[in-house]
C-alpha positions as CSV (number, residue, x, y, z in Angstrom):
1,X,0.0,0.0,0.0
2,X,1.8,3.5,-0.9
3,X,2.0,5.7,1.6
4,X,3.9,8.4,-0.3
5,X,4.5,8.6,-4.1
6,X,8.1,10.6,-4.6
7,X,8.1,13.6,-7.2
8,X,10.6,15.7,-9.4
9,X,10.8,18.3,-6.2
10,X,11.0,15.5,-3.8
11,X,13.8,13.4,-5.9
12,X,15.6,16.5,-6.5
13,X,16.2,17.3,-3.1
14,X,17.4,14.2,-2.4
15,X,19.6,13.8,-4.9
16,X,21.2,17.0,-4.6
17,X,22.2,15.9,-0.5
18,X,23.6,12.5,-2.0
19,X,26.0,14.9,-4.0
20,X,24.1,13.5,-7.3
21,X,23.4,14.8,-10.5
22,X,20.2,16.2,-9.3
23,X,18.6,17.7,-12.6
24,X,19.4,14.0,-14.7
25,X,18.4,11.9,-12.4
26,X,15.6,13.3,-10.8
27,X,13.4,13.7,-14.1
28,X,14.4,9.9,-14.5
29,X,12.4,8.8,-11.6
30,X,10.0,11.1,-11.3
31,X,6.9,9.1,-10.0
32,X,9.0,5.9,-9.7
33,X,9.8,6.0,-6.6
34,X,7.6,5.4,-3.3
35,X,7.6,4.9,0.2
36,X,4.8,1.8,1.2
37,X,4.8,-0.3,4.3
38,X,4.0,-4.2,3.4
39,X,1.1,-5.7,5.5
40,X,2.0,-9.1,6.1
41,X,-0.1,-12.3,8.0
42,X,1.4,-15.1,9.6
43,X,0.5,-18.6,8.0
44,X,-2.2,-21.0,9.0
């Protein structure tokens, strides 16, 4: 279940503190990336 879906600003921002190529590669994964938490049930 998403719990956040990352934009261009949001990517940028990141990038740019990881010392990255913040203009390249945040258009690249602009919408690909998410933050989701996985709901999980123990077996039967």
């Amino acid at each position: 279940e998403p719990t956040r879906i990352y934009r261009f600003d949001d990517a940028k921002a990141f990038l740019q503190g990881a010392g990255l190529d913040a203009e390249l590669l945040a258009r690249e994964v602009n919408g690909c990336v998410m933050g989701a938490f996985v709901r999980a049930r123990k077996p039967a």
